[in-house]
N, C-alpha and C positions, 0 to 999 in steps of 0.2 A: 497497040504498041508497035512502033517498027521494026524493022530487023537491026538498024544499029542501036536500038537503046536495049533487045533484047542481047545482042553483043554485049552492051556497056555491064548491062548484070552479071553476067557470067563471066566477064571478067574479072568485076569488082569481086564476085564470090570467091573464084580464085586465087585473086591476088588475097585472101583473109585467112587466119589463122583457121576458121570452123565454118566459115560461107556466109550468106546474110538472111535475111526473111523480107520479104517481099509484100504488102499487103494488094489485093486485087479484088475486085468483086466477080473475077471468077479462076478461079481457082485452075481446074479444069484444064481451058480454056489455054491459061497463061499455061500451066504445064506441058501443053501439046506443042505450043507455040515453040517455048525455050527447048523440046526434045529437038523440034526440027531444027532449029539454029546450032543446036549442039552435034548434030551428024557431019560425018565427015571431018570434024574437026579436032583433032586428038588433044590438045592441050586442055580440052574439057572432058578428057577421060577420067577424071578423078572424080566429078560433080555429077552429084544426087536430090532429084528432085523429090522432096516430101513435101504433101498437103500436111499442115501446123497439125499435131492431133488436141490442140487447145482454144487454134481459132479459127473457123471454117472460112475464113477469110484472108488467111494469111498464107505463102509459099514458099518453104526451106529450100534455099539451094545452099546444100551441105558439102562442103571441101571434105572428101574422106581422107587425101592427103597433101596436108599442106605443104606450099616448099618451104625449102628449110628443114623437116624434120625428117 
């Protein structure tokens, strides 16, 4: 995945009331990925990356505060 689609996600998670889920075949991988795209960059201070604990395939980037509230 490049650096602007992992951009586009963590936007999209942000712009969302509670983030989105991500499906990947690694998990891992994609997590390390979007930490580094997310340094440096403060408007992604809010956003938390959780492996799904329901499907070992899947990646929560969780908005802990949405705007608006």
């Amino acid at each position: 995945m490049s650096s602007p689609d992992l951009l586009s996600l963590l936007y999209r998670a942000a712009a969302t009331p509670h983030g989105i889920s991500v499906e990947t075949t690694d998990v891992t991988q994609l997590r390390a990925k979007l930490y580094t795209a997310m340094r440096d960059r403060p408007e992604f201070s809010n956003l938390s990356l959780v492996p799904s604990p329901i499907n070992p395939l899947e990646l929560w980037i969780i908005n802990k505060e949405p705007s608006g509230e």
